[in-house]
C-alpha positions in Angstrom: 0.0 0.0 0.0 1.5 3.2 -1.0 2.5 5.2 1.7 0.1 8.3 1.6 -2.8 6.1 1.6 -1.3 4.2 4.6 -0.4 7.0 7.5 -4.2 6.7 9.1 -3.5 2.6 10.0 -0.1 3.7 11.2 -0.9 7.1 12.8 -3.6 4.7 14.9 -1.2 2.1 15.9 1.6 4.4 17.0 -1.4 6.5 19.2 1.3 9.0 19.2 2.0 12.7 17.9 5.8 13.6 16.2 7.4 16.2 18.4 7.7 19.7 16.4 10.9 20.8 16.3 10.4 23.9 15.1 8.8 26.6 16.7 6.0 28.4 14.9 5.7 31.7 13.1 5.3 34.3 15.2 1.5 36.5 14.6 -0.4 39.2 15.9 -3.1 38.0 18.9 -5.4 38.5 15.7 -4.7 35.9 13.0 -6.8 36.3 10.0 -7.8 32.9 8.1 -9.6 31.9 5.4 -12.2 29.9 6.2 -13.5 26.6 4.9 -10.2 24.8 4.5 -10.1 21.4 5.3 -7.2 19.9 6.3 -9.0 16.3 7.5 -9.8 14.6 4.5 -10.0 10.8 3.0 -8.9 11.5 -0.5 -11.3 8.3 -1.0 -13.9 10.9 -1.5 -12.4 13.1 -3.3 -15.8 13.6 -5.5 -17.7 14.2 -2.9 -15.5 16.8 -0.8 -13.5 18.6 -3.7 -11.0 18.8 -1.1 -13.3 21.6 0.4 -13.0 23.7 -2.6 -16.4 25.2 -3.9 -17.4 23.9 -6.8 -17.1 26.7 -8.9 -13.0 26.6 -8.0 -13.0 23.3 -8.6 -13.9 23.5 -12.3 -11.4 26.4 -12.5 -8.7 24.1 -12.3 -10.3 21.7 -15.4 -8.0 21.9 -18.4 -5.2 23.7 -16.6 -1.6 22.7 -16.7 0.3 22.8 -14.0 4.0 21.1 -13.1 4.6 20.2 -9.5 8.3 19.3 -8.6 9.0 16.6 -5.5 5.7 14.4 -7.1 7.1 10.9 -6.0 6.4 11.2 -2.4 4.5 13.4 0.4 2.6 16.6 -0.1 4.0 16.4 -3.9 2.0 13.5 -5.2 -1.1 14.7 -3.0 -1.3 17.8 -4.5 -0.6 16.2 -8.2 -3.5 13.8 -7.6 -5.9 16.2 -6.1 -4.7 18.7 -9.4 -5.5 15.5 -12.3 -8.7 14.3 -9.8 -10.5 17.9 -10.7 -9.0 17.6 -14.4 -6.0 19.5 -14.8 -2.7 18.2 -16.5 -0.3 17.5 -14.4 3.6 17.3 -15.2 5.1 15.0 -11.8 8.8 15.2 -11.7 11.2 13.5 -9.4 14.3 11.5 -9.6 13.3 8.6 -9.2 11.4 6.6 -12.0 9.8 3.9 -9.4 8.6 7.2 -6.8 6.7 8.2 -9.9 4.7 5.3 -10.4 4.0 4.7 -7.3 2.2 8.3 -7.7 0.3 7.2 -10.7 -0.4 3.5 -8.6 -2.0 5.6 -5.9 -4.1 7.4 -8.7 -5.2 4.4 -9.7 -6.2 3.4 -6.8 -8.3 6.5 -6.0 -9.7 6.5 -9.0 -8.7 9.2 -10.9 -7.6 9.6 -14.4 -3.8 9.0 -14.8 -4.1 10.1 -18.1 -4.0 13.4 -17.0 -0.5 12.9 -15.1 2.4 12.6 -17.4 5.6 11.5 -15.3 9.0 13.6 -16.2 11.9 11.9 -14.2 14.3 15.1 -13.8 17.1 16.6 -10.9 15.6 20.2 -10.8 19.0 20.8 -9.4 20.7 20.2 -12.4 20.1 22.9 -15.8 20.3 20.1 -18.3 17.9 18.3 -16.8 15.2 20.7 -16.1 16.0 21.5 -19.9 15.2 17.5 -21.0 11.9 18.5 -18.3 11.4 21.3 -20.7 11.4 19.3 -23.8 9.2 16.9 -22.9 6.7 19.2 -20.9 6.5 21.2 -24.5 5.8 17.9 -26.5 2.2 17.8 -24.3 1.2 21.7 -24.1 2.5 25.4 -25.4 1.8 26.6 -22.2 1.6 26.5 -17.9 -0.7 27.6 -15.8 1.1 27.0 -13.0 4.1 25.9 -10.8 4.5 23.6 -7.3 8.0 24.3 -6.2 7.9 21.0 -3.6 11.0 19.0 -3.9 13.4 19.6 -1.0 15.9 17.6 0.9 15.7 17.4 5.1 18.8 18.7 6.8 22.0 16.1 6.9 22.4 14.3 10.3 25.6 15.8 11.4 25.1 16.4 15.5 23.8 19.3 17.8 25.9 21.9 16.3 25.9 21.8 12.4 26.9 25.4 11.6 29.6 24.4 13.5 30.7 21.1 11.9 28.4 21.1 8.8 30.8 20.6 6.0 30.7 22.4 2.8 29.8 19.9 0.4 26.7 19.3 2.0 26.1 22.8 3.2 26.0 23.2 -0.5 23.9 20.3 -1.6 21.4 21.1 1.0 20.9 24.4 -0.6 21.0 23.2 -4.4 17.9 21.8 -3.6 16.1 23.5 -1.0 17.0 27.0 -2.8 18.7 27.1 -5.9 16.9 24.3 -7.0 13.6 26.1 -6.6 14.9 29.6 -8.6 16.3 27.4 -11.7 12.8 25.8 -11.9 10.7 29.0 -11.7 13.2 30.6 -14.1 12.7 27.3 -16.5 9.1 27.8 -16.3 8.5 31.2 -16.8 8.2 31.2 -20.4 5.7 28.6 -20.2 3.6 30.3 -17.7 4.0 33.9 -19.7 2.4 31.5 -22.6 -0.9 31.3 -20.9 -1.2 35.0 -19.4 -1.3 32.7 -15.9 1.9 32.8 -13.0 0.6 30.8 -10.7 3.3 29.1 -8.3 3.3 28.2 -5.0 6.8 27.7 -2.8 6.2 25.0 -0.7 7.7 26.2 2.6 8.3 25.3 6.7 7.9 26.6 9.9 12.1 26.4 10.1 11.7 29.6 7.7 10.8 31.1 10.6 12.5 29.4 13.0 16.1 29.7 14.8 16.2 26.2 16.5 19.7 25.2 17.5 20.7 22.0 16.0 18.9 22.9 12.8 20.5 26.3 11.4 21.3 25.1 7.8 17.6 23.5 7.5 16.0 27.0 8.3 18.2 29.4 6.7 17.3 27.6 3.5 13.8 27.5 4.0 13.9 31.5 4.9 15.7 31.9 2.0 13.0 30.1 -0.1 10.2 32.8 1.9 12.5 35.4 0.4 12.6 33.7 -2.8 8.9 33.2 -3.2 8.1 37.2 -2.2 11.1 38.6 -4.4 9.8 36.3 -7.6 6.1 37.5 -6.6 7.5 41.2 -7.2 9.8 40.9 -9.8 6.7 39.0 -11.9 4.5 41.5 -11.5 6.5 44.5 -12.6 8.3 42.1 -15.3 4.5 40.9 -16.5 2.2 44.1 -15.8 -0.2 42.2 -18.5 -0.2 38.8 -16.6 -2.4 37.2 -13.3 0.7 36.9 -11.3 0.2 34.7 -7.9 3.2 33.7 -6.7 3.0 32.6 -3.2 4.5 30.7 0.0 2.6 28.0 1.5 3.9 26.3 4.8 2.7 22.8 5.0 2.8 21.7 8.1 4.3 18.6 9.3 3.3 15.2 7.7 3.5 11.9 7.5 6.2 12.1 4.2 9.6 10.4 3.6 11.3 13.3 6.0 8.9 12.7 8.6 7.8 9.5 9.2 6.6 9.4 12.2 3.9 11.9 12.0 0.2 10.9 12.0 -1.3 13.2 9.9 -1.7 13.0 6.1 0.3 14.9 3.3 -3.2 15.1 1.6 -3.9 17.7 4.4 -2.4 20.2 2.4 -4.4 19.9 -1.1 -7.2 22.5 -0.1 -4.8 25.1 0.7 -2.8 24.4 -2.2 -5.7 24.1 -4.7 -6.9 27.3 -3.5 -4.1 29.0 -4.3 -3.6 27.8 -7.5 -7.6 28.4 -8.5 -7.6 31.7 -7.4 -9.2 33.6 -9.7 -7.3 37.2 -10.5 -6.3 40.0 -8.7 -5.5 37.2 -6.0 -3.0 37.8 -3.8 0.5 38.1 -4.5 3.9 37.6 -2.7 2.1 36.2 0.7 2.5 33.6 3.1 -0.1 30.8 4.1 -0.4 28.1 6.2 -2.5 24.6 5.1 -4.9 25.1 7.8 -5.9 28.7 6.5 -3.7 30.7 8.3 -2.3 34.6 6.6 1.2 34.6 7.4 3.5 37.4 7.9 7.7 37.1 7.0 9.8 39.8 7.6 8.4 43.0 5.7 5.6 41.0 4.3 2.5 41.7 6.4 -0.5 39.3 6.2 -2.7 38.9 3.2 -6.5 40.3 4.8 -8.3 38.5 2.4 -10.2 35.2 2.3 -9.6 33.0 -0.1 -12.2 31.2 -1.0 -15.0 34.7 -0.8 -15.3 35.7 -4.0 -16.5 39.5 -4.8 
């Protein structure tokens, strides 16, 4: 049984919670949320729940290409299914070949149309690759709607002090990944995006972005310096594409139950509503923000919190 579909039967039989590391983001005593997000959901049922989504949102999402990096494992493959589920294309890359089909196996099993997901085995760090991604994306579709920078690596096991004793080749493969990795692949799919007159993309995110944890400095100063990332894309677009719907964002997932966290009990599906919601936005949506799965508006640094809901429409 893939492991997505499994974390309920092990959450239950470990009957305990993962410890968070992290501490969370710090916010005003008055947190504005969108409301109507559910984070609790058997993707089983996905027809019936829409992954709390209105329906009207849902079908916005119909037709839509999108490519979503990390798509082998954890909140990557969740939010690809849930994107081919309400009929959208879906371009899954990863490294691995076999993570892949297990992502298209799961589909399967869910019953959702695997047609829809075209697999695109790729090392986002790594220009010639995310050139061959390119290739074959363009063989399918002219154009993107949007992008799901996912893919990420955990921080290497190297004691209590690793900006101490972290050496610098993985120092610097950490942050191929986590960072550099996640600029090369916007910067890829720009052109593809510009195609459509759509920039949706979504930096997937952590609470270490705003975190200063001992034991794991290298973790969060690559996941602030995705936040950055996200917000400086989110203004560069929209001054470099003044014609475009530019919504580029930073969602924080949470913690899971993925390869980097196994012993969490909750599901990586528990980020698809936020997600889709971001990515169905319809324009003038909001721009350079931060988000949480469970609704939360997020504040980072100069950024203050986006003060509309998501899913009211005008």
């Amino acid at each position: 049984m893939p492991l997505s579909l499994r974390w309920s039967r092990e959450a239950k039989r470990k009957g305990r919670l993962l410890k968070v590391w992290w501490k969370r983001p710090q916010v005003s005593d008055q947190v504005f949320s969108t409301q109507g997000i559910l984070q609790q959901v058997d993707p089983y049922f996905w027809r019936e729940h829409h992954f709390g989504l209105p329906r009207a949102r849902w079908d916005r999402l119909n037709g839509c290409a999108f490519w979503v990096t990390g798509a082998g494992t954890g909140y990557g493959r969740a939010i690809s299914l849930a994107l081919a589920a309400a009929g959208a294309q879906v371009f899954l890359t990863g490294r691995r070949k076999e993570k892949l089909q297990e992502t298209l196996d799961e589909g399967i099993a869910l019953g959702i149309n695997i047609d829809l997901c075209i697999p695109v085995v790729a090392d986002i760090s790594v220009e010639s690759d995310l050139a061959h991604a390119v290739e074959i994306i363009s063989q399918h579709v002219s154009h993107l709607h949007g992008l799901v920078n996912n893919a990420a690596f955990p921080q290497p096991g190297v004691g209590p002090y690793p900006l101490a004793d972290l050496s610098l080749a993985a120092w610097s493969e950490l942050f191929a990944t986590n960072v550099t990795a996640q600029w090369l692949t916007s910067r890829t799919a720009l052109p593809l995006m510009t195609n459509s007159g759509m920039i949706r993309i979504i930096f997937m995110s952590s609470e270490a972005g705003w975190a200063s944890t001992p034991g794991f400095g290298p973790y969060n100063v690559s996941k602030s310096a995705v936040n950055t990332l996200g917000a400086s894309l989110a203004a560069e677009c929209v001054e470099h594409f003044p014609n475009h719907d530019v919504q580029v964002n930073v969602l924080v997932p949470g913690e899971a139950c993925t390869e980097m966290n196994r012993g969490s009990t909750e599901s990586p599906y528990s980020v698809v509503s936020m997600a889709l919601t971001l990515l169905s936005h319809p324009p003038e949506g909001p721009n350079g923000y931060f988000f949480h799965r469970d609704g939360r508006h997020l504040a980072f640094a100069y950024s203050t919190a986006y003060m509309k809901d998501l899913l009211v429409q005008k």
